[in-house]
C-alpha positions as CSV (number, residue, x, y, z in Angstrom):
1,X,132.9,108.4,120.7
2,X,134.0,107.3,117.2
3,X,133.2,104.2,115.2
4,X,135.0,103.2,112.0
5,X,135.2,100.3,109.4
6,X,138.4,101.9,107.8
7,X,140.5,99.3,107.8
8,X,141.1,95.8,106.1
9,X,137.6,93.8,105.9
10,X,136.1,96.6,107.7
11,X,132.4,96.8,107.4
12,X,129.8,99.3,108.6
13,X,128.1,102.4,108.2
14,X,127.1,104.8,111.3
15,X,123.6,106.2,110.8
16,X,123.9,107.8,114.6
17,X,126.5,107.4,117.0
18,X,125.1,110.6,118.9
19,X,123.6,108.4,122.0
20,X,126.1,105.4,123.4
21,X,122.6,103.6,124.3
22,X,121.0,104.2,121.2
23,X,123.8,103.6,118.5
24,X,122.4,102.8,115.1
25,X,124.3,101.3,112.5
26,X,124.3,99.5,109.2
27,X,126.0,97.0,107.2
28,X,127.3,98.1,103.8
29,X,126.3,95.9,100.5
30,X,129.3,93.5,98.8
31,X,130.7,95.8,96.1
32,X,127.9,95.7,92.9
33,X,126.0,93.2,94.8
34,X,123.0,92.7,97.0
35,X,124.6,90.5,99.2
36,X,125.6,91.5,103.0
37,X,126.0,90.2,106.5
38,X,129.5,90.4,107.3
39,X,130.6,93.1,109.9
40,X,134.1,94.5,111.2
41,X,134.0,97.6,113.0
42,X,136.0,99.3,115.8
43,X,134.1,101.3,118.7
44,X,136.7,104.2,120.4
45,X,134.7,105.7,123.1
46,X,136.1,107.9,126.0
47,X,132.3,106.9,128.7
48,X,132.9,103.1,130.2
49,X,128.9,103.4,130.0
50,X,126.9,100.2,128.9
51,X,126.8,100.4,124.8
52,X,124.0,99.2,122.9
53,X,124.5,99.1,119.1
54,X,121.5,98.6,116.6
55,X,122.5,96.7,113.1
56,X,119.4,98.1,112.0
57,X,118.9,96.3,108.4
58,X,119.6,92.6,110.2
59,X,116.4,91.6,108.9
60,X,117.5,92.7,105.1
61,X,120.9,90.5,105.1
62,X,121.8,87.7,103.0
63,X,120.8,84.8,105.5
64,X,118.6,86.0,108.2
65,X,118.3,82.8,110.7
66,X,122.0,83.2,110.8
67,X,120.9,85.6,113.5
68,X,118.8,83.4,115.8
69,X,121.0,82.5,118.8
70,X,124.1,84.5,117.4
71,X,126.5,86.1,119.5
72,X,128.8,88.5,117.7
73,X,132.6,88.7,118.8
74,X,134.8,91.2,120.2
75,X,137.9,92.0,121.0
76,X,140.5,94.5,122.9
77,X,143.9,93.7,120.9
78,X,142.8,92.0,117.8
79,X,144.2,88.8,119.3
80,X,141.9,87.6,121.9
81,X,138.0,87.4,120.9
82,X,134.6,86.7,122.7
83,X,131.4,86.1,122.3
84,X,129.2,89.3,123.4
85,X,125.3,89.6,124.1
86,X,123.9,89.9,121.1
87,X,119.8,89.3,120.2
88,X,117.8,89.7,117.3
89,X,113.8,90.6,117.3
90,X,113.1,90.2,113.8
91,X,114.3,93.6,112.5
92,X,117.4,94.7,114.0
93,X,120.2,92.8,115.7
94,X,121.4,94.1,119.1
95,X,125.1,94.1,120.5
96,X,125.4,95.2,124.2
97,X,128.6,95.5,126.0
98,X,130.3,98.1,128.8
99,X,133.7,98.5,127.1
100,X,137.2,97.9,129.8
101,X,139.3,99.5,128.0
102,X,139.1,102.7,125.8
103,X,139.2,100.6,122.4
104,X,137.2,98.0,121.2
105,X,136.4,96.2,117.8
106,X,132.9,94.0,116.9
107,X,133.3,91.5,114.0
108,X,130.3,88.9,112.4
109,X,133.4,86.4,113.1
110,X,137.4,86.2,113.8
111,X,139.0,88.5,111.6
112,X,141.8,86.7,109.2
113,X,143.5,89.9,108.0
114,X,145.3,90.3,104.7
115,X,148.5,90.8,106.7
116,X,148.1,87.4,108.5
117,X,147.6,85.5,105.0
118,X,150.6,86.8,103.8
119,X,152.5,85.7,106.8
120,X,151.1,82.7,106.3
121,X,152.5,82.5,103.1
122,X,155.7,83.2,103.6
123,X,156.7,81.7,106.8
124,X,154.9,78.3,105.1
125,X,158.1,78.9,101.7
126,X,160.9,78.7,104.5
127,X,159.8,74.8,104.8
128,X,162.0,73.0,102.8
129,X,159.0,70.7,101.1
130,X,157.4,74.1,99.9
131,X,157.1,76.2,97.1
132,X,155.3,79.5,97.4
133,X,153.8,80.0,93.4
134,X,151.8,83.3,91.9
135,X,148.8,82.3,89.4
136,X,148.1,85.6,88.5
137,X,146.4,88.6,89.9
138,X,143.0,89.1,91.2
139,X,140.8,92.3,89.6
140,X,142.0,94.6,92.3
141,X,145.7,93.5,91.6
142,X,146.4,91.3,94.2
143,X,147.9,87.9,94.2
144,X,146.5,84.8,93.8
145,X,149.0,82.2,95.8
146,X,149.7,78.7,95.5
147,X,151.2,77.1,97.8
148,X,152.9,74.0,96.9
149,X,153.7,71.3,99.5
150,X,156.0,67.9,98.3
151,X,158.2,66.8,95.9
152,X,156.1,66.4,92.4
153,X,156.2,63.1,91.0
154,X,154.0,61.2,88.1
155,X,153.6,58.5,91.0
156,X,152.4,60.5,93.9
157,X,149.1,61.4,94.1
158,X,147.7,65.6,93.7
159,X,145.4,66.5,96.6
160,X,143.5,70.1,96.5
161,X,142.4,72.2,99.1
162,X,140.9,75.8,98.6
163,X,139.2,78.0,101.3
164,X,137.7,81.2,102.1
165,X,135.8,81.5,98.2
166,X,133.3,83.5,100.5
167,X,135.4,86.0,102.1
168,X,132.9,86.6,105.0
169,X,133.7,82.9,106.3
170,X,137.1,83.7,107.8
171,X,137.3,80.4,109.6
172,X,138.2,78.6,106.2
173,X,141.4,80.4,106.4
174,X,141.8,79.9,110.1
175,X,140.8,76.4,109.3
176,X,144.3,76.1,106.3
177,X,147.1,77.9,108.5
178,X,145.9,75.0,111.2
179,X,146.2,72.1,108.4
180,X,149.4,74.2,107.0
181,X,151.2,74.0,110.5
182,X,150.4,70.0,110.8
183,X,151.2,69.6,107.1
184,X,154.9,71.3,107.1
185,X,155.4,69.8,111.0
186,X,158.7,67.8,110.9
187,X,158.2,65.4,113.4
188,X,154.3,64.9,112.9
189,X,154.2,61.3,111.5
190,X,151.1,61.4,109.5
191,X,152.4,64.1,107.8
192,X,155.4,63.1,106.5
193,X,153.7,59.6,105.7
194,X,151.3,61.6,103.2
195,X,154.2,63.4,101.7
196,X,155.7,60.4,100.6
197,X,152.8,59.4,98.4
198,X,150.9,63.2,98.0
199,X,151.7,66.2,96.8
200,X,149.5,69.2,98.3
201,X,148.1,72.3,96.3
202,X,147.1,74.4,98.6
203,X,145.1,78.3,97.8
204,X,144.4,80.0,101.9
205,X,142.3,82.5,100.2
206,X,140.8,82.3,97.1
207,X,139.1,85.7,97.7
208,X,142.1,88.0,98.6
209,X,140.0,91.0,97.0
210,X,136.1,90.5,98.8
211,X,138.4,89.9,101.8
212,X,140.1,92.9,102.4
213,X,137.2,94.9,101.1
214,X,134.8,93.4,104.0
215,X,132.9,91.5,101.7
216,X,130.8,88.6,102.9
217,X,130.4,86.5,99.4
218,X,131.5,88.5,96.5
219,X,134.9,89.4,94.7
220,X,135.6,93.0,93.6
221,X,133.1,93.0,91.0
222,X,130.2,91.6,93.3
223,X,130.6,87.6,91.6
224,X,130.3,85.0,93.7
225,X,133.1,82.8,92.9
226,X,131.2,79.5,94.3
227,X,129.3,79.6,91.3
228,X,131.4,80.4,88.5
229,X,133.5,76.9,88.1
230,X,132.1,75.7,84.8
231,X,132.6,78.9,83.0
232,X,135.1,81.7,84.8
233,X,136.5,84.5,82.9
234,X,139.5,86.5,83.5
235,X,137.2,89.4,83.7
236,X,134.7,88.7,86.2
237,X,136.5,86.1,87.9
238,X,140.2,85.6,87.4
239,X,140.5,83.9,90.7
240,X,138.6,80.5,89.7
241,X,139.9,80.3,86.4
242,X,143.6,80.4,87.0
243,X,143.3,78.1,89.8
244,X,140.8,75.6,87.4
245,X,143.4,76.3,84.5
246,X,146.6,75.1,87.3
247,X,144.2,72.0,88.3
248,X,143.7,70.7,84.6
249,X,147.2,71.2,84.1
250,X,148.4,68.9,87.1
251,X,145.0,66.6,88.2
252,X,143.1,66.3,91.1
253,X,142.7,62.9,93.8
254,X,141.3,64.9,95.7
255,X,139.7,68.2,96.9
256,X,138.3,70.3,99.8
257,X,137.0,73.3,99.8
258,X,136.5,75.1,103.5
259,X,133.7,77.4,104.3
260,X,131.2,78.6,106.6
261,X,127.5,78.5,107.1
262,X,125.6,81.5,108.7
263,X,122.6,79.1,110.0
264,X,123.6,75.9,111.4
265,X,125.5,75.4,114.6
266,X,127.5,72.3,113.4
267,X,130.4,71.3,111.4
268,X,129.5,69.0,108.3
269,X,130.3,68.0,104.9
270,X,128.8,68.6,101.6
271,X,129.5,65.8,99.0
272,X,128.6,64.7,95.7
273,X,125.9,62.7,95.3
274,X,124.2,64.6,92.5
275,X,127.3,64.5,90.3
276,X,126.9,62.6,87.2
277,X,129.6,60.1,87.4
278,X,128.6,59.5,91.1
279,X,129.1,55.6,91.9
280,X,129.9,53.1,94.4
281,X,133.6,53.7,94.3
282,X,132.8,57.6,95.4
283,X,130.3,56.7,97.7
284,X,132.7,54.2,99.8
285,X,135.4,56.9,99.7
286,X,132.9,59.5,100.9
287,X,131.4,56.9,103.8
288,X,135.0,56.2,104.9
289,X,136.2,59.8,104.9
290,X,133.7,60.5,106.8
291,X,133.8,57.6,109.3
292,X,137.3,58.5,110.0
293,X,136.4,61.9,111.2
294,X,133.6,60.9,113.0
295,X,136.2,58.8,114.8
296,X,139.0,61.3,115.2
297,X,137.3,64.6,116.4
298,X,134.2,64.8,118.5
299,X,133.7,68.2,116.7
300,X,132.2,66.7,113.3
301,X,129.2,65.4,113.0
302,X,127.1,63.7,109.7
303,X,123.6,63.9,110.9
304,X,123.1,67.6,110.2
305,X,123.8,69.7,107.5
306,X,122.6,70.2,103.5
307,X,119.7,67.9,101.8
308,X,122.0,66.1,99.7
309,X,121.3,66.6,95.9
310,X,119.6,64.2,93.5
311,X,121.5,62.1,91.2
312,X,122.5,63.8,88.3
313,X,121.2,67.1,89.8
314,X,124.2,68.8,91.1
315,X,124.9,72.2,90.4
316,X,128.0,71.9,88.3
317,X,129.0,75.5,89.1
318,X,129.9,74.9,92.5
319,X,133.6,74.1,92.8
320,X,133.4,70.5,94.8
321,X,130.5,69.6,92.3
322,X,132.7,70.8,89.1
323,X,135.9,69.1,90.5
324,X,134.2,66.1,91.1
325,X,133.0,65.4,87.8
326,X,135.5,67.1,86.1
327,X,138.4,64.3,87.5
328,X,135.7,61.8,89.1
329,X,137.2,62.5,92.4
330,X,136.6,62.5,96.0
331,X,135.7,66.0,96.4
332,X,134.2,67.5,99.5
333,X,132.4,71.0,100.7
334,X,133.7,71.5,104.4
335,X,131.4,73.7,106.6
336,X,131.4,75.2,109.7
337,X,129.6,77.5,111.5
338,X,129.6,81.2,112.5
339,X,128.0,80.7,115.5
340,X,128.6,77.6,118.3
341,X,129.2,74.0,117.7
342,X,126.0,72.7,119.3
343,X,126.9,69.3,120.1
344,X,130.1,70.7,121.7
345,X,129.2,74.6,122.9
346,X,131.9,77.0,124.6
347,X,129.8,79.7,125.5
348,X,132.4,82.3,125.7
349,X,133.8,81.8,122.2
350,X,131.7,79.6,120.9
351,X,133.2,78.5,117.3
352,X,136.0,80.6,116.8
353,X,139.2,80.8,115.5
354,X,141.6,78.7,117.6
355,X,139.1,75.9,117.3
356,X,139.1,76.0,113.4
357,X,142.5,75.8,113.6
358,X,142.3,72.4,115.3
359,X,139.9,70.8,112.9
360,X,142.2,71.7,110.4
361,X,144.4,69.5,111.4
362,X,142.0,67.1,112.0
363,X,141.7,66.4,108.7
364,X,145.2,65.5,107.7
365,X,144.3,62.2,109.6
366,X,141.0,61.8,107.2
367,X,142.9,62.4,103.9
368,X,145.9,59.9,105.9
369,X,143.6,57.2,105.7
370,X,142.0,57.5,102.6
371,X,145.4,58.3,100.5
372,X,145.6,54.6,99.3
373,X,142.6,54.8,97.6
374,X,141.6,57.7,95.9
C-alpha cells in the first residue's frame, strides 16, 4: 500500500500506513501559516479490503464544524468524483471505503488542477471577444492572468469577477470556467446582450501559488489574500495588488468574488451593508440582484448565510468590502459550500463540481438584469 500527496494541490502526511484498517494520517499546515483543512491525496493499495483512514488533527483545523455531516470525495480517474463515508467524533475525521480498482484519490473537494486553469485560459483567447493578459507574477513565479472579455469602450460598462483567493475552495474556479463557457457562447442570447453594453475582467485564480501547493487559504508566503485589499505589497502579496492596480486603472460597475464556506450547506451572498458609502441606491441593486437569482435557480437561497455587518463597520480589507467603497459599486461575496446544498441535497455528490459549474452560469442572467443600472 502507498499513499502520496506529491502532486499539484496535494495535501497530506502518512503517520502509519502499516494497517489498511487503521491508517493514520495528517494534514500539513499552509506554507508559514497555521491555517489547514484542505486535503488531496492518492491511496495505491494492491488488498480490495475495507480502508479506514484516520485525519487525526481534524479537531486542530482551521474551521472545525466544517466537519459535522461532511463527506469527503473520491475518485478513480480524476474525472468522476463521489461522496464517501466519512464521520467525525470530535478529534479525528474518518474516511471508509473498499477500493474497485487498484488506484484511488481522496480530496476535501473537486480538485481544479493548475493544468485545467491553464486550459481554461487558453482555449477561452481562441474566442474572438477575448484577450488573454499577464499582470505580473505571483511570489513563486507563476502568472497572474487576466482574461479580458468585450470590446473596451468609455460607454460600456467594466464588470469584475475574481475567484478562488482561498485556494482550498476549488469550486470558485469550477464556478468561472461555467460562467466563462456561457459568457464566450455564440448563440447564448443573454450573453451577447451583456457584451454590447459590458466589458468583463475576469482573474479564474487569484491564488495560482496556495493552489498548486495544496494550500487551503494562504499564498506562498502563508498571507491570506482576502485580507490584504487596503494595503498589498508586491512582496507579501503581489497577486492583490496588481489586480487592485489593473482595477483603478479601468473602474469597476461591478464585482464578484467566488468562494467557499467550510460550515454551511447553502449557497449565499455576502454584501456590503457595512460599507461606508452604503445607501439606498446599493441596497435596491443588492435586493434586485438577489431577487433575480432567487427566481432563476432553485440552488440559491437568502435566508442563510453571514450576520451582515453594521453600518460603517465593514472590514475594508476584504476585497468586495474594499471594492465597494473604493468605486461605490455593487459588489458581492459569492459562497458556496464544501459540503451539500441542503435545501437541494444529492447524496452521492452532494455540492460538487459539475453543479458549480451550473450556478456559474446562473449568474450571467443576475448581472443581465441588473446591467442597466449599476
Amino acid at each position: 500500500m502507498q499513499i502520496t500527496s506529491n502532486f499539484d494541490s496535494g495535501n497530506i502526511h502518512v503517520v502509519d500506513a502499516s494497517n489498511p484498517s487503521n491508517i493514520q494520517l495528517e494534514i500539513k499546515q499552509d506554507h508559514q501559516s497555521e491555517y489547514f483543512q484542505w486535503f488531496h491525496f492518492k491511496l495505491h493499495n494492491t488488498n480490495r479490503c475495507e480502508h479506514v483512514l484516520h485525519i487525526t488533527n481534524a479537531a486542530q483545523s482551521a474551521y472545525v464544524k466544517g466537519w459535522e455531516n461532511y463527506q469527503a470525495v473520491a475518485s478513480y480517474d480524476r474525472q468522476e468524483w463521489f461522496r464517501v463515508p466519512t464521520t467525525f467524533d470530535g478529534k479525528q475525521l474518518t474516511i471508509t471505503l473498499t477500493p474497485e480498482f487498484d488506484s484511488v484519490y481522496f480530496a476535501y473537494f473537486c480538485p481544479y488542477s493548475y493544468e485545467r486553469h491553464q486550459d481554461l485560459l487558453h482555449s477561452a483567447q481562441l474566442n474572438t471577444h477575448c484577450q488573454l493578459d499577464v499582470l505580473g507574477q505571483t511570489l513563486d513565479g507563476r502568472d497572474m492572468s487576466l482574461l479580458v472579455v468585450g470590446e473596451p469602450s468609455a460607454d460600456k460598462k467594466n464588470i469584475w469577477l475574481t475567484a478562488r483567493q482561498h485556494p482550498g475552495e476549488t469550486m470558485a474556479e469550477w464556478f468561472m470556467e461555467g460562467f466563462i463557457d456561457r459568457l464566450l457562447d455564440n448563440d447564448d442570447g443573454v450573453a451577447r446582450a451583456l457584451l454590447n453594453k459590458a466589458v468583463f475582467y475576469i482573474v479564474p485564480n487569484m491564488n495560482p501559488d496556495g493552489s498548486v501547493r495544496g494550500h487551503l487559504r494562504t499564498n506562498a508566503v502563508g498571507v491570506n489574500l482576502n485580507r490584504e485589499w487596503q494595503t498589498p505589497t508586491l512582496d507579501k502579496s503581489p497577486e492583490v495588488f496588481l489586480v487592485r492596480e489593473k482595477m483603478l486603472e479601468i473602474g469597476v460597475d461591478l464585482f464578484l468574488d467566488v468562494h467557499g464556506d467550510e460550515a454551511l450547506p447553502y449557497n449565499f451572498l455576502a454584501g456590503g451593508e457595512g460599507i461606508p458609502s452604503y445607501d439606498a441606491r446599493l441596497k435596491n441593486l443588492e435586493d434586485k440582484f438577489k431577487a433575480i437569482l432567487l427566481a432563476t435557480t432553485p440552488e440559491f437561497q437568502d435566508d442563510k448565510g453571514y450576520e451582515k455587518d453594521a453600518p460603517g463597520q465593514a472590514n475594508l480589507t476584504l476585497a468586495s468590502n474594499w471594492v465597494g467603497e473604493q468605486f461605490k459599486c455593487l459588489a458581492y461575496t459569492i459562497e458556496m459550500p464544501f459540503k451539500d446544498n441542503d435545501l437541494l441535497p444529492d447524496p452521492a455528490v452532494g455540492w460538487s463540481d459539475e453543479r458549480s459549474s451550473l450556478f456559474g452560469r446562473d449568474f450571467l442572467t443576475a448581472i443581465y438584469h441588473v446591467s442597466d443600472d449599476i
